[in-house]
N, C-alpha and C positions, 0 to 999 in steps of 0.2 A: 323325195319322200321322207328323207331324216327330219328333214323343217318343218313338217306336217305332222309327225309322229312327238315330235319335242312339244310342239304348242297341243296337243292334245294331251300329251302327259302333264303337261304344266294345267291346265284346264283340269283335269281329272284331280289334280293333288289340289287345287285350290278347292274346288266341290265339297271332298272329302272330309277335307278342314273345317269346312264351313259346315258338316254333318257333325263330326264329332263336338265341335267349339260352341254351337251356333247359341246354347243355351247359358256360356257363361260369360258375365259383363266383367272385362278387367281393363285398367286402361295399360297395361301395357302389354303390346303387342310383339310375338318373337318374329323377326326377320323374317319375310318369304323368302324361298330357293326359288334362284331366279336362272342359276346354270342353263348356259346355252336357248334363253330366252332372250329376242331381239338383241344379239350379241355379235359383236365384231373384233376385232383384234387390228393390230397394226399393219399385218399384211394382209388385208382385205385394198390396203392404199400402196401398198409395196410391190406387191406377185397378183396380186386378186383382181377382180371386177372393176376395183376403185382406184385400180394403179393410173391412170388419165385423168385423178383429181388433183390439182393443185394444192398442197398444204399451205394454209394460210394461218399468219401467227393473230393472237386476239388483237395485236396492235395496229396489225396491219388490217385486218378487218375494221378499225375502229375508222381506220380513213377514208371507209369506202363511202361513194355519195348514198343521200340518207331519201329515206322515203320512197322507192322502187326499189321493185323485184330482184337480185341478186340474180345477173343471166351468167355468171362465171362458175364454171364446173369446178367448184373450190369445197375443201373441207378448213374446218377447225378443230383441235382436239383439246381438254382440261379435264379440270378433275372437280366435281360437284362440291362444292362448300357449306352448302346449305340442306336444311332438311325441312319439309315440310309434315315431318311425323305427327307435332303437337299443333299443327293451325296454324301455329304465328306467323308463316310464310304461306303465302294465298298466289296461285298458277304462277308460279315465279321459282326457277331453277338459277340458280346463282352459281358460276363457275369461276376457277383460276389457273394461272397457267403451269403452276404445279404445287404438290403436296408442299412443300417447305418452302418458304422463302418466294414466296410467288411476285412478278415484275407485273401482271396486269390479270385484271377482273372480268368478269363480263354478266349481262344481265340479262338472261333469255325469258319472254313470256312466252306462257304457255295455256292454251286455256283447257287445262287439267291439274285437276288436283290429285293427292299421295301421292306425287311424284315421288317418295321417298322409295315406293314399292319396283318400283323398278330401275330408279337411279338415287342409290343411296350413299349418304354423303362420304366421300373418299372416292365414289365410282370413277373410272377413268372413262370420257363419252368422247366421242366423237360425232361432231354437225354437219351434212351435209347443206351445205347453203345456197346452194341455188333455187329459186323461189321462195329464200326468204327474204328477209328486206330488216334495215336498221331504220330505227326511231331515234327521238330525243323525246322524254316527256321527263321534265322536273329538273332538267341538266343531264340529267343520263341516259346516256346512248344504249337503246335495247334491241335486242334481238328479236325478231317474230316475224310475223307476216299480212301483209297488206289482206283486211276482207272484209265486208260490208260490215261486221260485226265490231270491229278494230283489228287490231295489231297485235293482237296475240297467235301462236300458231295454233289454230284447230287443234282441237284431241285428235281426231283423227290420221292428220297430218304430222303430229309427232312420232309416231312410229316410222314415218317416211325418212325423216329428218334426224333423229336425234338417237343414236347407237351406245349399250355400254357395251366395255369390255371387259366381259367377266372372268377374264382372266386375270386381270391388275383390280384390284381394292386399299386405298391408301389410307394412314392414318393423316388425315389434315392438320396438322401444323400450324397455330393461329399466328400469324405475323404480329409481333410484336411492332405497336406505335403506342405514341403518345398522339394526345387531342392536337396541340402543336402542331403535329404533323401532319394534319388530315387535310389543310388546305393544299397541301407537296403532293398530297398521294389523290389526286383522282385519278391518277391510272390503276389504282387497288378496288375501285369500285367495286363490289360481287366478290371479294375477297376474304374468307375466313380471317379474324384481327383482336387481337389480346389489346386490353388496355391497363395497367396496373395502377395499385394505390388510388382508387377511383369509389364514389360513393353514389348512391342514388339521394337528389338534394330530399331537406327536410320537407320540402311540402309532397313527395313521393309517401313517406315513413306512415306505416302504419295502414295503409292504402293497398289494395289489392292491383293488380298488375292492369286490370281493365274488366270494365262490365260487363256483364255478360251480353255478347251481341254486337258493343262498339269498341272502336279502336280507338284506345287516347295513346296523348304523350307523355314520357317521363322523363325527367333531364336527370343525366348523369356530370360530376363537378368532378375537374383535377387540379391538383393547388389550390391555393386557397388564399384568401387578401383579408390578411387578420384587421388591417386598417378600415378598410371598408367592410369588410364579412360579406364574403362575395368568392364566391369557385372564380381563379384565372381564367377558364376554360369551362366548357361544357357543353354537350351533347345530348341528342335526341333519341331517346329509346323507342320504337315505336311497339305499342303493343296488341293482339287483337281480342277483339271480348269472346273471339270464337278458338283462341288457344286453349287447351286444354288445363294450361297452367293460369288462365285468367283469372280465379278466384283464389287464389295463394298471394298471398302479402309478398310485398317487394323486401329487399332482404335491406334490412336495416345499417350492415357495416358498412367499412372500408376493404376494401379486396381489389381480384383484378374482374373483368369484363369481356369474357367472348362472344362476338355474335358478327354478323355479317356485316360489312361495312357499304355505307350507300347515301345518299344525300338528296334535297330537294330543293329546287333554284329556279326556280319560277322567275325570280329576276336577278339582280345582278350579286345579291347576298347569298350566299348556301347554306343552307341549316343541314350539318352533317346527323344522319342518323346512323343507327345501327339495328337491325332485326336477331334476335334470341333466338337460336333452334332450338334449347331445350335450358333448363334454368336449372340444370345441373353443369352448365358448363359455367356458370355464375360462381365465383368464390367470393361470397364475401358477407357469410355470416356463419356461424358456427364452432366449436371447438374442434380448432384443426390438433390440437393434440395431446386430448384425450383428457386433459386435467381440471376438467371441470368450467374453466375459464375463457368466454369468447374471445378469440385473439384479432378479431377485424374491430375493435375497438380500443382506444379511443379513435373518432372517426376525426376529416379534417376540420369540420365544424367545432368542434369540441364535447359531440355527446359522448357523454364517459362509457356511456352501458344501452344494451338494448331497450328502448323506451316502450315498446310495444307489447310488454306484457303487461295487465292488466290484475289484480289484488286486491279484490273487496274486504280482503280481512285486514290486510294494514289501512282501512280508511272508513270512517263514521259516514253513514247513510244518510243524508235528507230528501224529504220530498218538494217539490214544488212550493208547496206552501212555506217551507222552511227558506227556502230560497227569495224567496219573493219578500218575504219576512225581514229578508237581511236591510232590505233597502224600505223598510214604511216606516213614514215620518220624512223622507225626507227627498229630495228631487236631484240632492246631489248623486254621482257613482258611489261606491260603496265596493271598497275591496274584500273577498273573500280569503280568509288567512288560515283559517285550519285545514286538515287533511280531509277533507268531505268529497262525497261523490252522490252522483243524482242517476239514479236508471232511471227513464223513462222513452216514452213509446213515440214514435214520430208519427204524429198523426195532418202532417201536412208540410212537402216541400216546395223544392221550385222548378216541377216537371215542367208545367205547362207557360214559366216564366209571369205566373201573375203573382208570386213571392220573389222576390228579389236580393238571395245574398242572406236569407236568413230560410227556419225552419221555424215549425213550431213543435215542442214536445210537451205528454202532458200524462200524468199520474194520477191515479184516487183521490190524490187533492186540489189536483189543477192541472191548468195549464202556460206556458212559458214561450216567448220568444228567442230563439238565438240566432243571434246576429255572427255571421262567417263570411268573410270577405275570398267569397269564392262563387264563382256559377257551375251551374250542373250539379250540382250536390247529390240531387236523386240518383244519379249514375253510381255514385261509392253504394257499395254493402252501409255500410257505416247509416247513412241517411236514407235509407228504403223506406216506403208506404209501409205501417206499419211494423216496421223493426224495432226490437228495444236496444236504443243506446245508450252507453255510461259515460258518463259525462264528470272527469276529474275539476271537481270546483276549485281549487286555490289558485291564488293567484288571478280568476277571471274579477269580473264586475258585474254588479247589478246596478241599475237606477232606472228611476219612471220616467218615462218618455213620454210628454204631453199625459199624463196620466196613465200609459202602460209599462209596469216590471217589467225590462227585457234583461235581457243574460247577455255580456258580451265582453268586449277589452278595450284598454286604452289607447289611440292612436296620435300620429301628429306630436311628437315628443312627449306621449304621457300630455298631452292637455286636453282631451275631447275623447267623450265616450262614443264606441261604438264597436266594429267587427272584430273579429277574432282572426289575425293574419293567418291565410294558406299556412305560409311555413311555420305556423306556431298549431295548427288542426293537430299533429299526433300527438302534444301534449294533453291536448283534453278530451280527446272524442276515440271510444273503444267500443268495436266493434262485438255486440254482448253472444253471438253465433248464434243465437236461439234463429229458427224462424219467424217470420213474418206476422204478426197476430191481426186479425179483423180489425180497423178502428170502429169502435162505438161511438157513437155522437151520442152527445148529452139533448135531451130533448127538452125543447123550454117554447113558450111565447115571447111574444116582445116584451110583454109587463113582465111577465117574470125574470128576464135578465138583470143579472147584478155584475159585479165589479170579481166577484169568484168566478163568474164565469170568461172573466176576460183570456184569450189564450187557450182557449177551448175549440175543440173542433162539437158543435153543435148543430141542430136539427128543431127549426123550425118551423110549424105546422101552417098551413093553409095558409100562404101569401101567394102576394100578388104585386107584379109592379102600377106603381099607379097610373089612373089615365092618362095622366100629361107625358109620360114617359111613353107610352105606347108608339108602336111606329119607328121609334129611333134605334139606333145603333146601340152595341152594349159600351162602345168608345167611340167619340169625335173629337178627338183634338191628338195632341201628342203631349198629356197630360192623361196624368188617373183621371178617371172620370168618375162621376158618383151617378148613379139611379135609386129609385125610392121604391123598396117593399114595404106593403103595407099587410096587415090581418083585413079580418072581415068587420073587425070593431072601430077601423080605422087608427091604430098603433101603426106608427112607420119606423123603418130605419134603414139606412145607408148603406147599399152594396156598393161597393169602390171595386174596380179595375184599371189594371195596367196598358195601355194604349202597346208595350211589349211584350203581352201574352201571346200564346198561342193554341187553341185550342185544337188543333189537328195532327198533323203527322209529321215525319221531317218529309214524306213525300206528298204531302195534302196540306198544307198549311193551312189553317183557319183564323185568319188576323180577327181581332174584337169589333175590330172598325167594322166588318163585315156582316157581323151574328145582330139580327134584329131581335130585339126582346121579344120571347114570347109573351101572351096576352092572357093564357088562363091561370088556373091557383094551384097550387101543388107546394108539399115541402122543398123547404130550401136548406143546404147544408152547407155549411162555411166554418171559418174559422172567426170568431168571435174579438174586435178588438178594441181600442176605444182611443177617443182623440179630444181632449179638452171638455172630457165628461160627457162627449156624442159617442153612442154605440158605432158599430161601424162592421159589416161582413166583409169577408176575403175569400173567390169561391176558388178551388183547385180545377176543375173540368166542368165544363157546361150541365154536365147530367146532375151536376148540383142544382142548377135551377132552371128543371124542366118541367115545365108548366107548359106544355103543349095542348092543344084542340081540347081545353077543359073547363067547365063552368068557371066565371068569376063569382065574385061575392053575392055580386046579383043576380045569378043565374043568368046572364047574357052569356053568350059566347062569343070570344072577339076573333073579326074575322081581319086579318092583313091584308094590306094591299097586293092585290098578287101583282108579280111581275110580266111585265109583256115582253120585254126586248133586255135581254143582258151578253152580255158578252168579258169574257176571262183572258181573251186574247190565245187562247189554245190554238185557234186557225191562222192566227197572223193577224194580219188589216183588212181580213177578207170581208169585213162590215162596215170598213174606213175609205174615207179616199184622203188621203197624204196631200198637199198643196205647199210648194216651198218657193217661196215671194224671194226671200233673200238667203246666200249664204248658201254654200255646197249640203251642208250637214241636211238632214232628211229625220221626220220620225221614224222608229224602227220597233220593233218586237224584241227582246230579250228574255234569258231565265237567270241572267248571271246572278249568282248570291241568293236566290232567291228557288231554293230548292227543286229544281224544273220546273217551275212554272210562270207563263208567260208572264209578261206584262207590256205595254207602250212605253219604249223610252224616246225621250229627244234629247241631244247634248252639245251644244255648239261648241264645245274645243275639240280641237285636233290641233297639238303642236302651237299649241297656243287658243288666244281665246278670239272666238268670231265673229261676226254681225250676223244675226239669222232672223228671217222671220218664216213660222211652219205652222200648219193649219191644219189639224188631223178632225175629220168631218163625216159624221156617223150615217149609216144609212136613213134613210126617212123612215120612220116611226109613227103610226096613225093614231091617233089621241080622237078619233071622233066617234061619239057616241057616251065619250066618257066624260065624267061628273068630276073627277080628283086625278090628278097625276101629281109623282116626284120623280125626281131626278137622284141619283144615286150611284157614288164611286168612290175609291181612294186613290189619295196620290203620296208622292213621297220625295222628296226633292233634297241635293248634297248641291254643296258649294254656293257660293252668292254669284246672284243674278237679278230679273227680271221676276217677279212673279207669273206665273200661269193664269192665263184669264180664260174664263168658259162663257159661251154664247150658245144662244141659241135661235134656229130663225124657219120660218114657216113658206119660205119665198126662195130656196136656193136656187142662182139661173145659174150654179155652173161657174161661176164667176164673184172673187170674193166681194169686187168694190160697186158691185150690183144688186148685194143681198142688204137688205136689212138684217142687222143684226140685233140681239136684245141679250143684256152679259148680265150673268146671273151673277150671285154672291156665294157661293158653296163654300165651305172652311176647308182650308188647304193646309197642306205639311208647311211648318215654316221652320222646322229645324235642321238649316242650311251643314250644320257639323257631322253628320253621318247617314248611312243608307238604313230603310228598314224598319224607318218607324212610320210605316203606314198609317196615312191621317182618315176616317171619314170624311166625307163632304158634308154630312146628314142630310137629310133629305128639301133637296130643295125645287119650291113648289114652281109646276110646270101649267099652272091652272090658266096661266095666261094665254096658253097653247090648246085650249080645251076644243074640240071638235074641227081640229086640224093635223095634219102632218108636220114634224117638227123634225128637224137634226139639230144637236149642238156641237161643238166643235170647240176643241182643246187651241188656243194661239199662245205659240212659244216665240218668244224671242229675244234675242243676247247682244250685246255689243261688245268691240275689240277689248276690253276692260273687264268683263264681267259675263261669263257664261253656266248659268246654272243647268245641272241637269233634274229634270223634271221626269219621274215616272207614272203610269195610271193604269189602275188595273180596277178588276171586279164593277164593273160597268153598270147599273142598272135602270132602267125605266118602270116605274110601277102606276098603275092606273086602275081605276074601277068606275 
């Protein structure tokens, strides 16, 4: 009845809290009383209940076989190392095998979070293990337990499992290592761990710890190679967008580094990381002693002083215009040498990847490219839709580019204009803290654009893609591709997209190869730019030109082909029949890389390269009755090989060297050097097939010398 009467009382004080508290927002949180809640002691395994469990050390648990249920009445006992109070640690309880000077780590999942509220860090716990089970994912051997869900233990099921003793509460003791040492110590894995004289590198500086929502990485440098200018050493900070300290700048000095130590080795290299419980356990910015003067600087790079404060009064204002100014007249770069600085508003990045490694920003007087030799940029505060940033001019470069002022740096030993390196961002880019402000598009016609408007986020009126364009894809090749908006007066000009856009989600992806132009007239809004005295748009998100189900110029309204028969490969081959002539390897379905979502793969290597011949052969398709068919897919192909040939045939007995076959021409991926640049086919005509049943079918095939892998997804037949 005591057990019953504890967890009621505990229940009651939690309520009561949550009465008095409920209305005030603070982020820090005083410790719950947890006394004599799911609590055990040491003679629970001495004198008690649990005196028949075997104590098992965390090493020796490390040797247990891996992947099934743990049928041995065995405990574990440590001491919590980690905290998941600020987020940064997500259902993951990290243990050691004592307060000071710990000999081995361990990694327990858990699927619950605030673990903090009942096992806080210092708590001494003890595991019961039987029904749980050891993993390995990333190198490191975890604790949890086998369930349709994964491998983590149930919420539920931790309570069964996992005991403090609220009797011992310890202060943890960060094990002092150097980076050196971390390839010695994977037995400290889940271990509390001091690193000293350690800095977060320059491309960190000035940077927030992670966006809100994602998890990036930050590399921490020790030592330092004055020869090369390069950290000895260096390590992986992982951070989460959903920490609490996610929007707080990374600290600029030299100091030491406590955080959990843990690693990830997917293959035979480890890229050691470390997890932050809380970024006061961080030294290494600040006056440690009191005299006005930051003592974690000079750092090992050589920045004298904290670079990341920002001082519009020691530096003369220009605008856009003033900037652009610097470099007319002349084609060369043009170094910027006084102390100037440029606010302005980001009114276009590279969310959706159809900007590439640059932004555009733009003021009262204009607007400007800057080129940054970085991806994801949208993700920093710094580069937000709408944010205003300050932008320190000395030292950068301006010149026309085919006729556009962009803003950028010198690379390639000072001989060639262009991006502004990562590790050189915290010199110029300040983050101005204001919110987010609406962009305004400048509204204009095609006549009325000029050369002021270049670097503009602008608006359009009444276009329309032209008819020759109709039908197609908004990309086919793996190349930018250009289409033709025109007005109703017939003015045209060039929208360009990137074949590496994306216009959907990281869990919807929407390749360009994919999005058929729409057909009616509607504003279009882009970013204004210009190429050898040709206009030229660059759109951020499709809803920039949505021209759906709306009169054209002529009052027609244009109707699409609809589709009859597509397939994404979400169900498998269940619309395929597979056929393999030569060679073990088999087409198959995959999502790797490709953010869960299917697609057909075929690859004849395995352990070398192999002769294949494979025939992946679509269900039959009825074309009769209809006037127009196309055909319609992407493919995307790595490594050199053989090209993928497509056929199609209206006669299949079932048997390939029975069929007639007829091989179409569709434009294929041909860029053999990496995954991911999905090619359209464009639409190729099936009219030959007109008032008949048709299938076509993908033939792969490789030889001992040369095995490409070939992928195919987003499938379509369309007919009217």
């Amino acid at each position: 009845m005591k057990k019953y009467n504890s967890i009621l009382k505990y229940i009651f004080i939690v309520v009561a809290s949550l009465f008095v508290i409920g209305c005030v927002h603070d982020d820090k949180y005083d410790e719950p009383t947890l006394d004599n809640f799911q609590c055990r002691t040491a003679d629970y395994y001495t004198t008690g209940a649990g005196k028949g469990l075997t104590k098992w050390t965390l090493t020796t648990l490390k040797t247990k076989a891996q992947n099934a249920a743990i049928i041995d009445k065995a405990y574990i006992e440590g001491y919590v190392s980690s905290s998941d109070e600020t987020g940064n640690i997500y259902k993951t309880i990290y243990i050691q095998d004592s307060p000071t000077n710990p000999t081995e780590g361990l990694t327990v999942s858990v699927d619950a979070v605030s673990t903090y509220t009942k096992f806080p860090q210092g708590s001494k716990v003890y595991i019961d293990l039987e029904g749980l089970a050891l993993t390995t994912y990333g190198g490191v051997i975890q604790l949890g337990m086998i369930t349709p869900a994964g491998t983590r233990i149930p919420e539920k099921e931790v309570n069964n499992h996992i005991f403090r003793d609220c009797n011992v509460r310890e202060n943890i003791i960060p094990k002092v290592l150097t980076m050196s040492q971390f390839s010695s110590s994977n037995n400290l894995i889940g271990c509390l761990v001091e690193i000293k004289n350690v800095e977060f590198d320059s491309r960190a500086l000035c940077s927030t710890f992670a966006p809100t929502g994602t998890t990036v990485d930050k590399t921490i440098g020790e030592g330092w190679d004055g020869v090369n200018k390069k950290y000895l050493r260096t390590a992986v900070v992982r951070n989460s967008g959903y920490a609490s300290f996610a929007n707080q700048l990374v600290p600029a000095g030299n100091g030491s580094f406590v955080g959990v130590f843990s690693k990830y080795q997917p293959g035979s290299t480890p890229t050691y990381q470390l997890y932050i419980n809380r970024v006061t356990d961080l030294n290494m910015e600040g006056d440690k002693n009191g005299d006005g003067v930051d003592e974690h600087f000079p750092r090992l790079d050589g920045i004298a002083a904290n670079p990341c404060g920002f001082n519009p009064a020691t530096l003369t204002a220009k605008t856009v215009a003033d900037v652009k100014q610097f470099a007319a007249g002349t084609t060369n770069w043009v170094q910027i040498t006084g102390d100037f600085y440029l606010k302005a508003q980001i009114v276009a990045n590279d969310e959706t990847g159809n900007l590439y490694k640059y932004v555009y920003v733009e003021d009262a007087t204009g607007g400007i490219r800057v080129n940054i030799n970085k991806t994801d940029l949208y993700l920093e505060s710094r580069f937000k839709l709408g944010k205003d940033v300050n932008i320190k001019l000395k030292n950068l470069y301006v010149r026309s580019v085919n006729g556009e002022i962009q803003l950028g740096d010198l690379f390639n030993n000072n001989t060639q204009f262009g991006q502004i390196e990562e590790a050189n961002m915290y010199k110029y880019f300040f983050d101005s803290n204001l919110p987010a402000r609406a962009v305004v598009p400048t509204e204009r016609t095609i006549s009325q654009l000029t050369n002021a408007d270049v670097g503009r986020w602008i608006k359009l009126k009444d276009v329309q893609f032209i008819n020759s364009d109709l039908g197609k894809m908004l990309t086919e090749s793996n190349t930018v591709t250009n289409r033709t908006l025109e007005d109703c007066s017939g003015k045209t000009i060039i929208l360009r997209t990137s074949y590496q856009a994306d216009f959907g989600t990281k869990d919807n992806p929407l390749k360009p190869a994919t999005v058929e132009l729409e057909g009616g007239k509607g504003d279009a809004y882009a970013i204004l730019s210009v190429f050898n005295g040709t206009y030229q748009l660059w759109i951020t998100k499709l809803a920039n030109i949505d021209f759906d189900n709306t009169p054209r110029c002529d009052g027609s309204v244009y109707t699409p082909i609809p589709t009859i028969f597509s397939d994404n490969f979400a169900s498998g081959l269940v619309n395929w029949t597979a056929v393999s002539v030569t060679g073990a390897q088999t087409w198959l379905v995959s999502n790797q890389g490709n953010s869960g979502n299917n697609y057909a793969i075929m690859n004849g290597f395995a352990s070398g390269n192999n002769a294949n011949e494979d025939w992946l052969i679509s269900k039959e398709v009825s074309l009769v009755g209809k006037t127009q068919a196309v055909l319609n897919f992407t493919t995307d192909v790595r490594y050199s090989g053989n090209a993928l040939q497509v056929y199609a045939t209206d006669n299949y007995t079932g048997t390939l060297s029975t069929t007639s076959w007829t091989q179409l021409s569709p434009t294929l991926d041909t860029n053999t050097g990496a995954f991911g640049d999905w090619v359209s086919s464009g639409n190729v005509s099936l009219n030959a097939f007109l008032g008949k049943n048709v299938r076509i079918a993908f033939k792969y095939t490789s030889t001992t010398s040369a095995a490409a892998t070939w992928e195919v997804d987003d499938f379509k037949i369309k007919a009217q």
